[in-house]
N, CA, C and O atoms as CSV, one atom per row, in Angstrom:
chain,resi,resn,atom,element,x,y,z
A,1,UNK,N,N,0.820,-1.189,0.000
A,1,UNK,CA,C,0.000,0.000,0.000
A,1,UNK,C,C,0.869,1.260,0.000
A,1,UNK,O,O,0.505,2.191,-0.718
A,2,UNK,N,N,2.112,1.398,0.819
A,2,UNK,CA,C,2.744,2.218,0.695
A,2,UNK,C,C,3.610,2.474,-0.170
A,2,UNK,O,O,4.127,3.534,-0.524
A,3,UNK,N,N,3.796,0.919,-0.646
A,3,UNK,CA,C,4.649,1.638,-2.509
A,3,UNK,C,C,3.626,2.345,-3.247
A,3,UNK,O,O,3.964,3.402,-3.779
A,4,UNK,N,N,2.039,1.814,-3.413
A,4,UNK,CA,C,1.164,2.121,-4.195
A,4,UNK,C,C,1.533,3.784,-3.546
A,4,UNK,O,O,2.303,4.375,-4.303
A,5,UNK,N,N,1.250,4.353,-2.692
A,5,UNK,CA,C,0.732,5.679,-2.291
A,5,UNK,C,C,2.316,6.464,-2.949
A,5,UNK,O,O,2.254,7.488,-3.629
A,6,UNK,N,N,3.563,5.833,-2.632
A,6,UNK,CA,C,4.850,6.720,-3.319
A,6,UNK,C,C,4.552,6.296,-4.694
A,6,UNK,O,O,5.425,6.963,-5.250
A,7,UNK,N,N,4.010,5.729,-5.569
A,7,UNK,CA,C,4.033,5.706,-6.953
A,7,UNK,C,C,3.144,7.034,-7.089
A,7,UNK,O,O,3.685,8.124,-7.274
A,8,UNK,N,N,2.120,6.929,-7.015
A,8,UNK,CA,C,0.821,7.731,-6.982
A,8,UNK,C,C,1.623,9.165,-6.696
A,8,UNK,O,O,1.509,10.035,-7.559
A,9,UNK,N,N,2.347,9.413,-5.637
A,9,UNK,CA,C,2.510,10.780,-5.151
A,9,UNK,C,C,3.731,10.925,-6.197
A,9,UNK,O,O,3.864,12.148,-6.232
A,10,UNK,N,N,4.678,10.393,-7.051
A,10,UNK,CA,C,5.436,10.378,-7.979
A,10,UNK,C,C,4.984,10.961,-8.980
A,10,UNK,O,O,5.446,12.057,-9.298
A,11,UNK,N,N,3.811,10.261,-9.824
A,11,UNK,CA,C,3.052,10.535,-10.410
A,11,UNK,C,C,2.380,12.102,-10.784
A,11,UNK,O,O,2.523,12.873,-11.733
A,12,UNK,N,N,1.611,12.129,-9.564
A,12,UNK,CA,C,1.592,13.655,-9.023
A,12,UNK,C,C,2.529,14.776,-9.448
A,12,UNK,O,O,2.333,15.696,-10.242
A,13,UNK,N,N,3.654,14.449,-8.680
A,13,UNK,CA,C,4.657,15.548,-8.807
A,13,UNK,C,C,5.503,15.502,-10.436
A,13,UNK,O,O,6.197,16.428,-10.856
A,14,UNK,N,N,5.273,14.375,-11.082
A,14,UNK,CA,C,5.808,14.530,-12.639
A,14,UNK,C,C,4.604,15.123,-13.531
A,14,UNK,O,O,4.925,15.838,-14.479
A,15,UNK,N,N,3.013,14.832,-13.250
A,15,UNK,CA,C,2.163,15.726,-13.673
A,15,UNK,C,C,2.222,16.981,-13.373
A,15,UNK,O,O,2.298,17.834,-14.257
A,16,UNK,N,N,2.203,17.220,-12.340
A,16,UNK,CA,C,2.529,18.811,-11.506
A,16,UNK,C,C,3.419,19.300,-12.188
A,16,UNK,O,O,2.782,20.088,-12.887
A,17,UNK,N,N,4.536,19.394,-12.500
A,17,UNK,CA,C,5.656,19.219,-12.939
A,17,UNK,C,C,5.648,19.737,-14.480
A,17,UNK,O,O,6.288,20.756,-14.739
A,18,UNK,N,N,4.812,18.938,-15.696
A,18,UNK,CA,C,4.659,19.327,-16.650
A,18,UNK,C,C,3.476,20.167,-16.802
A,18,UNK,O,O,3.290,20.802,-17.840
A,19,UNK,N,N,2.398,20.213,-15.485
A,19,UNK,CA,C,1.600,21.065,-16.128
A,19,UNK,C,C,2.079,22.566,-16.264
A,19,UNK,O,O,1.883,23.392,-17.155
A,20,UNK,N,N,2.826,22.639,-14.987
A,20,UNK,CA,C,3.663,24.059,-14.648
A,20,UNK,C,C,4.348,24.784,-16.079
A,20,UNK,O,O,4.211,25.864,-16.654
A,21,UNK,N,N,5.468,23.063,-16.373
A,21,UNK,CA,C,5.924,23.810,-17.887
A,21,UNK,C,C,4.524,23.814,-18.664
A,21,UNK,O,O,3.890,24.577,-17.935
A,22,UNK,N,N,3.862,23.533,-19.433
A,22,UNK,CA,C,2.791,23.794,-20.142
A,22,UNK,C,C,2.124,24.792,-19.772
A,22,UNK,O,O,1.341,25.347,-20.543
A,23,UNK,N,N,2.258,25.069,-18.912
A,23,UNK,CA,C,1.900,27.052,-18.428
A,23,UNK,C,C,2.340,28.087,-18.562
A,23,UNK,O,O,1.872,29.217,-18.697
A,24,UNK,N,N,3.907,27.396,-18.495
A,24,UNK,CA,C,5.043,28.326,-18.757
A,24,UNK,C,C,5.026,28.804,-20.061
A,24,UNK,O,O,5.176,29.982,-20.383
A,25,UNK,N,N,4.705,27.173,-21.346
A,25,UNK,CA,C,4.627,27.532,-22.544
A,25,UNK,C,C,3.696,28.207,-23.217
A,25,UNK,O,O,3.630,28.650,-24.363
A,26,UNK,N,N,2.835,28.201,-22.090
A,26,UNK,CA,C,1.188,28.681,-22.956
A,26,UNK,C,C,0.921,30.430,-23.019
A,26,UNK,O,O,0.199,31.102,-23.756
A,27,UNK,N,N,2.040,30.886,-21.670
A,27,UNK,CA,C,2.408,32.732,-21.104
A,27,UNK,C,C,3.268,32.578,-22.329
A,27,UNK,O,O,3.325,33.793,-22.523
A,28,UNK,N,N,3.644,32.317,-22.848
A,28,UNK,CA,C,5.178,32.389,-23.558
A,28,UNK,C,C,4.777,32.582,-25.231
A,28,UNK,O,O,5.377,33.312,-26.020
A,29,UNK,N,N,3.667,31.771,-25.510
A,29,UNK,CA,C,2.587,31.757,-26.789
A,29,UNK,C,C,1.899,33.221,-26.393
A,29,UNK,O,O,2.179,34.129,-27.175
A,30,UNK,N,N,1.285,33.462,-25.599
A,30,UNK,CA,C,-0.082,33.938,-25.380
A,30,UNK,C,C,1.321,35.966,-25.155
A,30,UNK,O,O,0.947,37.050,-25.602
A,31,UNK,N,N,2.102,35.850,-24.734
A,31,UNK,CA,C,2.863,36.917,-24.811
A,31,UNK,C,C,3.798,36.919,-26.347
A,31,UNK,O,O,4.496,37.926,-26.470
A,32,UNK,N,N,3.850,36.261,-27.102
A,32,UNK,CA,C,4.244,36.337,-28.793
A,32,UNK,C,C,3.290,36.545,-29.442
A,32,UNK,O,O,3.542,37.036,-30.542
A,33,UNK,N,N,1.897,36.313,-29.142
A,33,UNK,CA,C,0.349,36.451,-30.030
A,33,UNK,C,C,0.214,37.969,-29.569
A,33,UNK,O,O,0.131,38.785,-30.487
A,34,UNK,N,N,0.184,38.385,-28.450
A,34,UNK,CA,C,0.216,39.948,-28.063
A,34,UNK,C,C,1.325,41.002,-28.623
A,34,UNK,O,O,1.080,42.189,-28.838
A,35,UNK,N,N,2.617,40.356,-28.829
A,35,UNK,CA,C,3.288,41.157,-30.013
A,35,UNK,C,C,3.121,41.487,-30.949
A,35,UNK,O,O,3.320,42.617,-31.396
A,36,UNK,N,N,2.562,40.232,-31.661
A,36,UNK,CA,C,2.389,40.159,-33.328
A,36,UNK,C,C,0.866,40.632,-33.211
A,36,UNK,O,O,0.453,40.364,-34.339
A,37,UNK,N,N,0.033,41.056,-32.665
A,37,UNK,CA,C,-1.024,41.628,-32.997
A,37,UNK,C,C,-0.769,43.398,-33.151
A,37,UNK,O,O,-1.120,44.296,-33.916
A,38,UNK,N,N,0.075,43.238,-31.896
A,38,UNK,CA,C,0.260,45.057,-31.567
A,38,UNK,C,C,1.213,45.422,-32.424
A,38,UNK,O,O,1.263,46.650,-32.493
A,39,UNK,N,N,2.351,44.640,-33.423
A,39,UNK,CA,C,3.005,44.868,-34.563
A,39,UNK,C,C,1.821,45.056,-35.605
A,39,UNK,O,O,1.744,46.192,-36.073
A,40,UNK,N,N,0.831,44.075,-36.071
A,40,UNK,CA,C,0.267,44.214,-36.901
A,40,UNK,C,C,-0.708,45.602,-36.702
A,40,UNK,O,O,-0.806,46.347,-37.676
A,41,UNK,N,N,-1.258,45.867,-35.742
A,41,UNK,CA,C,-2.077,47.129,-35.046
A,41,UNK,C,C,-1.105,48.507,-35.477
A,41,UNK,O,O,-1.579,49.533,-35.965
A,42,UNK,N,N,-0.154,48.362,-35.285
A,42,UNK,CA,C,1.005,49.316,-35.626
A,42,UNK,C,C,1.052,49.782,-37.493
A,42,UNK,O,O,1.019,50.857,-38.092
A,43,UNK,N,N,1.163,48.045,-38.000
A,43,UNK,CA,C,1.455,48.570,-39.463
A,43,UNK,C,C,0.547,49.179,-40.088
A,43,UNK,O,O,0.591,49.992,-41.012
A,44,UNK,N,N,-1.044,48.307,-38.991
A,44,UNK,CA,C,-1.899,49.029,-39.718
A,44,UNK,C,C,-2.757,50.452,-39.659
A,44,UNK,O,O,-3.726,50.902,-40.270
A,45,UNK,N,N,-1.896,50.909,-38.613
A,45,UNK,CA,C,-2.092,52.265,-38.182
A,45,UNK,C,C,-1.238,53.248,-39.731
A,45,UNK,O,O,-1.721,53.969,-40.604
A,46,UNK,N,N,0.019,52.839,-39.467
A,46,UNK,CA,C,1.162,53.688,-40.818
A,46,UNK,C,C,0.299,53.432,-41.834
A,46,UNK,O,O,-0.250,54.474,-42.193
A,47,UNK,N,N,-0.182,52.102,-42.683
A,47,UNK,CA,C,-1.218,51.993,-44.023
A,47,UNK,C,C,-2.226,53.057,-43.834
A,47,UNK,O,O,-2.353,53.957,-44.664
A,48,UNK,N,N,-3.053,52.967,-42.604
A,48,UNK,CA,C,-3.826,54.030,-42.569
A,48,UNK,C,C,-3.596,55.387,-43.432
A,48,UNK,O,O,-3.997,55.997,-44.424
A,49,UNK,N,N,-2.739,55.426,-42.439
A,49,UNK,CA,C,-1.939,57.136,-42.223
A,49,UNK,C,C,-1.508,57.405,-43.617
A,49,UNK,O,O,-1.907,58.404,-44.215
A,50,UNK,N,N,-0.560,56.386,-44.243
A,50,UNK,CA,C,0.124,56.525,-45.343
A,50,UNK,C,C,-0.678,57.110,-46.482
A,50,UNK,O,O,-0.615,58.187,-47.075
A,51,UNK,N,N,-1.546,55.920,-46.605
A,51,UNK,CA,C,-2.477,55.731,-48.092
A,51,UNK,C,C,-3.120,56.943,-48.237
A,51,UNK,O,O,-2.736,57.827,-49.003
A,52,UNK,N,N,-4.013,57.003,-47.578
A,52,UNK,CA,C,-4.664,58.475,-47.967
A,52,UNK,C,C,-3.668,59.817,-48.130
A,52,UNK,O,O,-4.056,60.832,-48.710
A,53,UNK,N,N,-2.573,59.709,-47.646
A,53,UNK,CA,C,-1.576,60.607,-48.047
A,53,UNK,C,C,-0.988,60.775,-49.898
A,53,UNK,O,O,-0.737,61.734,-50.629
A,54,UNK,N,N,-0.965,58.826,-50.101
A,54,UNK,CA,C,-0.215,58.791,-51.263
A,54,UNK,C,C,-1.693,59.015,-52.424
A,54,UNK,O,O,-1.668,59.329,-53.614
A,55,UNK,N,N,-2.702,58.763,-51.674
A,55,UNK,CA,C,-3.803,58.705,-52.276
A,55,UNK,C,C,-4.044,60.207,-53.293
A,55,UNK,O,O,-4.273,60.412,-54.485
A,56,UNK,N,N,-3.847,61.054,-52.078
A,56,UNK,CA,C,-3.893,62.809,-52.157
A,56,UNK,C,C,-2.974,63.308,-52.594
A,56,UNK,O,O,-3.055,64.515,-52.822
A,57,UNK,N,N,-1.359,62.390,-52.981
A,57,UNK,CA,C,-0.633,63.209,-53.368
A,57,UNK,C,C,-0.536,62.959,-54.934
A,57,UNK,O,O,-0.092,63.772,-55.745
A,58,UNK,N,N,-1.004,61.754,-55.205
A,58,UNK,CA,C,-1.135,61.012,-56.620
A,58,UNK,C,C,-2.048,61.780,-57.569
A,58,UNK,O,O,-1.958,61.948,-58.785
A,59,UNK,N,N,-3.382,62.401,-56.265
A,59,UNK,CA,C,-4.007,62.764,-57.285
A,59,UNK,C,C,-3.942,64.382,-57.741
A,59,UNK,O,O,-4.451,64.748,-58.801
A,60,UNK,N,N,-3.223,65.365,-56.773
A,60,UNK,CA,C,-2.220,66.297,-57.208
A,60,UNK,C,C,-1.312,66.185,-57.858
A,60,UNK,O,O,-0.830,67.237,-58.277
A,61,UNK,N,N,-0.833,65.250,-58.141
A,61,UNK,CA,C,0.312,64.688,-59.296
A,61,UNK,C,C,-0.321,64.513,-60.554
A,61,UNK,O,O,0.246,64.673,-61.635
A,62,UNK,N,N,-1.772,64.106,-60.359
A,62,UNK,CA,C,-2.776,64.254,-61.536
A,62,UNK,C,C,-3.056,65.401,-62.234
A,62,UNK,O,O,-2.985,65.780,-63.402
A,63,UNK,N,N,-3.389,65.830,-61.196
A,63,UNK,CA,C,-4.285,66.810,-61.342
A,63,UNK,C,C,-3.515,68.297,-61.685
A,63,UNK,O,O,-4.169,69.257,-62.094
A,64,UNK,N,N,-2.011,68.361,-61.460
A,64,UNK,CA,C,-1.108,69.009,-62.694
A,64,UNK,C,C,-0.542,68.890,-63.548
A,64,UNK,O,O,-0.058,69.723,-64.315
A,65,UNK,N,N,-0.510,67.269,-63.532
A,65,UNK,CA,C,-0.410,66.403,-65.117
A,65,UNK,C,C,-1.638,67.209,-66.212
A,65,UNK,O,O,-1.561,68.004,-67.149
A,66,UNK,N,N,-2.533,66.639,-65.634
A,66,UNK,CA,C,-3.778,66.920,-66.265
A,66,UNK,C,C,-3.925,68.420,-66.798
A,66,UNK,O,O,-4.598,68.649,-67.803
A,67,UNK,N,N,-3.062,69.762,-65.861
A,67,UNK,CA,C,-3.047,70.881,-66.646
A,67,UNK,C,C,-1.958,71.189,-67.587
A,67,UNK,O,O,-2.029,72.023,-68.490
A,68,UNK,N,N,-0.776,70.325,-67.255
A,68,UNK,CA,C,-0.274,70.516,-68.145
A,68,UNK,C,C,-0.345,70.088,-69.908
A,68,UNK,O,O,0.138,70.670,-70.879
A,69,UNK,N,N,-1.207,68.757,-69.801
A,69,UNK,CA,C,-1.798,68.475,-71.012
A,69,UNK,C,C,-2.476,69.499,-71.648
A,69,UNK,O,O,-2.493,70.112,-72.716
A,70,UNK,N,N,-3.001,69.447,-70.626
A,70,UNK,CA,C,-4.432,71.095,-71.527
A,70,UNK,C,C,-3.451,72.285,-72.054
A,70,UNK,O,O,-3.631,72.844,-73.135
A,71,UNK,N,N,-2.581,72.546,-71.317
A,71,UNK,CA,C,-1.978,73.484,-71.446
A,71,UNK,C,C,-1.057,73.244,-72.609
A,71,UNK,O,O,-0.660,74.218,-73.248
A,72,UNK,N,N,-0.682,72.014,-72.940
A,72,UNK,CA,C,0.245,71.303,-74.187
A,72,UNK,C,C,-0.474,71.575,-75.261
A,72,UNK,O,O,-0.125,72.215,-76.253
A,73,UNK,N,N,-2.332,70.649,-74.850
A,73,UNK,CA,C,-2.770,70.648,-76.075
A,73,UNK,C,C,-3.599,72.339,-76.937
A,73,UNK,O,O,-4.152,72.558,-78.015
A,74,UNK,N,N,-3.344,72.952,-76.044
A,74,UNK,CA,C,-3.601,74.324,-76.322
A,74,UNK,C,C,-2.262,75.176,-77.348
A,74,UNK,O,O,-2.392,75.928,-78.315
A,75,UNK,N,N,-0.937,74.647,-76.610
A,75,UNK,CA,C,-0.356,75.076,-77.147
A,75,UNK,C,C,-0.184,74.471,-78.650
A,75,UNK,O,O,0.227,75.332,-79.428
A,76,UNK,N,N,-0.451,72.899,-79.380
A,76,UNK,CA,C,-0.253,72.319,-79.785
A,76,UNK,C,C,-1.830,72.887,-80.840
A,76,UNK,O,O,-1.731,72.613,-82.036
A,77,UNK,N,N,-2.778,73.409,-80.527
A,77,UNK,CA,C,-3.838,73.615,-81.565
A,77,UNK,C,C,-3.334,74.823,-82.016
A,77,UNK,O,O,-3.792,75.229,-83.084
A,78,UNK,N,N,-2.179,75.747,-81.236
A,78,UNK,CA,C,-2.218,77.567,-81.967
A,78,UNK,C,C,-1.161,76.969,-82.718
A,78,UNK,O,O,-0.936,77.502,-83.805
A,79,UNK,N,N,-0.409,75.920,-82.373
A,79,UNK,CA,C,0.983,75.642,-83.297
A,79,UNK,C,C,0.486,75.231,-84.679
A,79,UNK,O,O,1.158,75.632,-85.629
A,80,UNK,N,N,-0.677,74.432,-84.950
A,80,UNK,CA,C,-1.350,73.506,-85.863
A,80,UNK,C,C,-2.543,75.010,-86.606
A,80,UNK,O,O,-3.248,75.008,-87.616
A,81,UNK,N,N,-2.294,76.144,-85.524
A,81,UNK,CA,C,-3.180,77.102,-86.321
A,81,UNK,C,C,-2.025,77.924,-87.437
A,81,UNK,O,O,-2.293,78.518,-88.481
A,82,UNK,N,N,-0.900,77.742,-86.891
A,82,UNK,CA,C,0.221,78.428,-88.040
A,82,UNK,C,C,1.216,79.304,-86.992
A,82,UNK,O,O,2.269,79.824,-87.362
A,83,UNK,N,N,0.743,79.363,-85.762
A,83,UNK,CA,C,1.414,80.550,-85.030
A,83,UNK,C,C,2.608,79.694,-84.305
A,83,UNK,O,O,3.020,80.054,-83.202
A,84,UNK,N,N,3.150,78.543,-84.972
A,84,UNK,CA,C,4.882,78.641,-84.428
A,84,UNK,C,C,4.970,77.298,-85.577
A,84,UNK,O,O,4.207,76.787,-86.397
A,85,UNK,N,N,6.452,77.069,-85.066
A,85,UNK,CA,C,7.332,76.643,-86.192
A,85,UNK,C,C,7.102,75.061,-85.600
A,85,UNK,O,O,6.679,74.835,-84.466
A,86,UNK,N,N,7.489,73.940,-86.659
A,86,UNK,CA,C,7.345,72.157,-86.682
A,86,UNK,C,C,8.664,71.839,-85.846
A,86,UNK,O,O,8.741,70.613,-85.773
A,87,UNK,N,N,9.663,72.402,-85.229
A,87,UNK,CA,C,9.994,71.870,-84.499
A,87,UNK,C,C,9.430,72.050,-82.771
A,87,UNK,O,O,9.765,71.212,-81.934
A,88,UNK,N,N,8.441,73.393,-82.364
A,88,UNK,CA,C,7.901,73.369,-81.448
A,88,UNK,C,C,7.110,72.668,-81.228
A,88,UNK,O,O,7.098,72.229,-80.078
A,89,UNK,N,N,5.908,72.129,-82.309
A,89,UNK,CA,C,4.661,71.494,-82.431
A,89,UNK,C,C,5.138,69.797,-82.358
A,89,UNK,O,O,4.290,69.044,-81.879
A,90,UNK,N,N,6.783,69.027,-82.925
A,90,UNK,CA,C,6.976,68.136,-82.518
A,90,UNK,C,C,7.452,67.980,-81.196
A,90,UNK,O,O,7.049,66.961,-80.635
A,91,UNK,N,N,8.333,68.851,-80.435
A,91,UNK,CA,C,8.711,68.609,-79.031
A,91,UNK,C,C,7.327,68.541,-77.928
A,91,UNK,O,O,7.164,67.712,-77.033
A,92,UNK,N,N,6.323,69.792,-78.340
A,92,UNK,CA,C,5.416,69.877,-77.848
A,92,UNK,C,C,4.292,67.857,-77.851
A,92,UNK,O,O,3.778,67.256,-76.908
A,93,UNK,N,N,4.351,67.600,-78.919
A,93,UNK,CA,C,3.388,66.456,-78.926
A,93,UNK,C,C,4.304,65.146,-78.427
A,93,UNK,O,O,3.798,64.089,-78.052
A,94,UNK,N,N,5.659,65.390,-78.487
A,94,UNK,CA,C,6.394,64.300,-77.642
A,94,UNK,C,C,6.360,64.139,-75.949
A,94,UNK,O,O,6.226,63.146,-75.234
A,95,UNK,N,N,6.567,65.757,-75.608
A,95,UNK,CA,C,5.623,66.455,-74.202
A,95,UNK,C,C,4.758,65.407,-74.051
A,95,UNK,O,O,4.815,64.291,-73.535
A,96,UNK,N,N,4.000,66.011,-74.593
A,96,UNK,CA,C,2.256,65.708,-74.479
A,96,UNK,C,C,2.685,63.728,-74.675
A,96,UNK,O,O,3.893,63.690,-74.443
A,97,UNK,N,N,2.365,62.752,-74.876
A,97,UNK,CA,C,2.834,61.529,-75.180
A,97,UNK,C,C,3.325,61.253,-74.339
A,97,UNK,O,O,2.814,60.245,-73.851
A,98,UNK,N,N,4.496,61.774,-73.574
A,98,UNK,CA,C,5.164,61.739,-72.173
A,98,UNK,C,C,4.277,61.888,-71.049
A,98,UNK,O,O,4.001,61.111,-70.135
A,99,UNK,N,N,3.775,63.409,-71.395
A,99,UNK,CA,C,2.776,63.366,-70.135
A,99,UNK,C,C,1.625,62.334,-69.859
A,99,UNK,O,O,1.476,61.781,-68.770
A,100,UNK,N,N,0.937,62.160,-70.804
A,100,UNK,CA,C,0.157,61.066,-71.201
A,100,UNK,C,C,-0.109,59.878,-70.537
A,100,UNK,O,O,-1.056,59.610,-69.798
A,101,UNK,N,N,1.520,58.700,-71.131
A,101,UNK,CA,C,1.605,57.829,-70.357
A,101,UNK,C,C,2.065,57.903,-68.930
A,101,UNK,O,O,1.846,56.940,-68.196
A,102,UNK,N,N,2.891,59.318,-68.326
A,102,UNK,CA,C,2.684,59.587,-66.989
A,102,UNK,C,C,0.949,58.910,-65.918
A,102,UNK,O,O,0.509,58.072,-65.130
A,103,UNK,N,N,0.623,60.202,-66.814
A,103,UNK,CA,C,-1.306,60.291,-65.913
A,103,UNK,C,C,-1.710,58.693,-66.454
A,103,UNK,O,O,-2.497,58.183,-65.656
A,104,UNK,N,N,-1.445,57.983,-67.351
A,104,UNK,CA,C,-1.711,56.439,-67.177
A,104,UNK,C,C,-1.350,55.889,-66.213
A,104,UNK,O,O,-2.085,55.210,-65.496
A,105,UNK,N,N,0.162,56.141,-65.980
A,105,UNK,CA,C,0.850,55.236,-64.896
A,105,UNK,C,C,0.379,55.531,-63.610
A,105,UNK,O,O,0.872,54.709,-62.837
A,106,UNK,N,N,-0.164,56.124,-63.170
A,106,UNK,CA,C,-0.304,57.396,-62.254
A,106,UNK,C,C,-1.975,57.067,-61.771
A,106,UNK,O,O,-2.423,56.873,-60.641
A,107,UNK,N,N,-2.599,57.089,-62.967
A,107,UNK,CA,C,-3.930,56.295,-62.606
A,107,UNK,C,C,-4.231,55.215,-62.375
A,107,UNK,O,O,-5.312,54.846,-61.915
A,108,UNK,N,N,-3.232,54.501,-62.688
A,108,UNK,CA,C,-3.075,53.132,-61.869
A,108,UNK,C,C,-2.492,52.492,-60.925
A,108,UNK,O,O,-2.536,51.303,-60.609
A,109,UNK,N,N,-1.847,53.524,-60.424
A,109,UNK,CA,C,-1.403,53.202,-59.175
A,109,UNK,C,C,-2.298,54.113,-58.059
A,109,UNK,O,O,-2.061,53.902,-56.869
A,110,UNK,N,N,-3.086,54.887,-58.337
A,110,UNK,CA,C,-4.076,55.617,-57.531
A,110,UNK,C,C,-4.925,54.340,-57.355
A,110,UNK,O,O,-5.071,54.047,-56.169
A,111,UNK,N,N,-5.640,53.341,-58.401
A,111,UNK,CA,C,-5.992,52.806,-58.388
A,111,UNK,C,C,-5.797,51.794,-57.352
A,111,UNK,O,O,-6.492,51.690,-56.341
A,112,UNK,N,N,-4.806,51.054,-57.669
A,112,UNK,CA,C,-4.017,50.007,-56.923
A,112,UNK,C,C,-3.636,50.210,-55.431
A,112,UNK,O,O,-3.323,49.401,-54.558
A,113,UNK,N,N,-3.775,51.642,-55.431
A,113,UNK,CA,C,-3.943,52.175,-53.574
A,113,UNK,C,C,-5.010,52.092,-53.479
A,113,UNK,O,O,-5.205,51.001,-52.943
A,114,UNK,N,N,-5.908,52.560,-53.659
A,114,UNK,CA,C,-7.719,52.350,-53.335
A,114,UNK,C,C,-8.116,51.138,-53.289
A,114,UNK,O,O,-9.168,51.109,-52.651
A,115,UNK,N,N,-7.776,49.992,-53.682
A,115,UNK,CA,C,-8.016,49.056,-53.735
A,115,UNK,C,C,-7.274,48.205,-52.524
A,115,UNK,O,O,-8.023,47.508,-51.840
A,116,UNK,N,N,-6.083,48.205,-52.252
A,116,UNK,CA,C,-5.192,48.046,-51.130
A,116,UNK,C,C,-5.796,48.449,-49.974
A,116,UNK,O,O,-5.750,47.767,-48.950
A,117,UNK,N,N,-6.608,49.961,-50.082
A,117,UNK,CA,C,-7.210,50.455,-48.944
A,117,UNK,C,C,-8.397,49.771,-48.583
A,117,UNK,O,O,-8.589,49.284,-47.468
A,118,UNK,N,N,-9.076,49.741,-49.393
A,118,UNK,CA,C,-10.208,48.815,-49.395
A,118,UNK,C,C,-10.135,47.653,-49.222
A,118,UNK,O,O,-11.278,47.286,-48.953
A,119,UNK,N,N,-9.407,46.740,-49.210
A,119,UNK,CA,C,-8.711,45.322,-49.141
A,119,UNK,C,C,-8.308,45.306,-47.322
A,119,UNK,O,O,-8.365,44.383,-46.510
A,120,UNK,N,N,-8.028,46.296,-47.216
A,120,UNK,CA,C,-7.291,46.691,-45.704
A,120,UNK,C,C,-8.269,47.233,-44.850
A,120,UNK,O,O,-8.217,46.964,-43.650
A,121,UNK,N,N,-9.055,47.878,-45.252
A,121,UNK,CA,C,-10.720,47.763,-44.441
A,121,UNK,C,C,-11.634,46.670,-44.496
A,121,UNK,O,O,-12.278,46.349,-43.497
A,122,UNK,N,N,-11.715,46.211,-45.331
A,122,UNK,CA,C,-12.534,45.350,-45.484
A,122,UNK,C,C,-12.208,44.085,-43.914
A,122,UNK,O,O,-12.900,43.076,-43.780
């Protein structure tokens, strides 16, 4: 009976024993899941912050793209009316072509942020 009761209390203290570590491991999980949330809480504070920045600055990047076209293709209809010479009216429409695929590139990456943003709210 008294070996039975030192097995038993053996027993005990090697359960005891691992439950402690398995507690140890579970603070140890449960304090790495609280990092990586408050990292992720973090990045997604800067995306916040960021996007609507690059959002607003893209589309001021547009949106003097966009006058300078007008302003190209203005210059480019008085050139085509006779009032300047074929080498202004070609630099001018190479301009313009440049600017062009700019406000393409430009609208698609406005794009591709709005969508990111939206992807990130959602």
């Amino acid at each position: 009976m008294e070996a039975e009761i030192r097995r038993v209390k053996l027993e005990l203290q090697d359960l005891m024993e691992k439950e402690k570590q398995r507690t140890s491991e579970c603070t140890f999980t449960q304090k790495q899941l609280i990092e990586a949330n408050a990292e992720v809480h973090a990045l997604r504070n800067r995306l916040n912050v960021s996007t609507p920045l690059r959002i607003k600055r893209t589309e001021s990047m547009e949106d003097m793209l966009i006058g300078q076209v007008k302003a190209l293709t203005q210059q480019i209809e008085q050139i085509k009316a006779g009032q300047g010479d074929g080498e202004e009216a070609k630099a001018l429409r190479e301009r313009l072509g440049t600017l062009s695929t700019t406000k393409e590139f430009l609208e698609k990456q406005l794009q591709q942020a709005v969508t990111k943003e939206q992807q990130l709210t959602s």
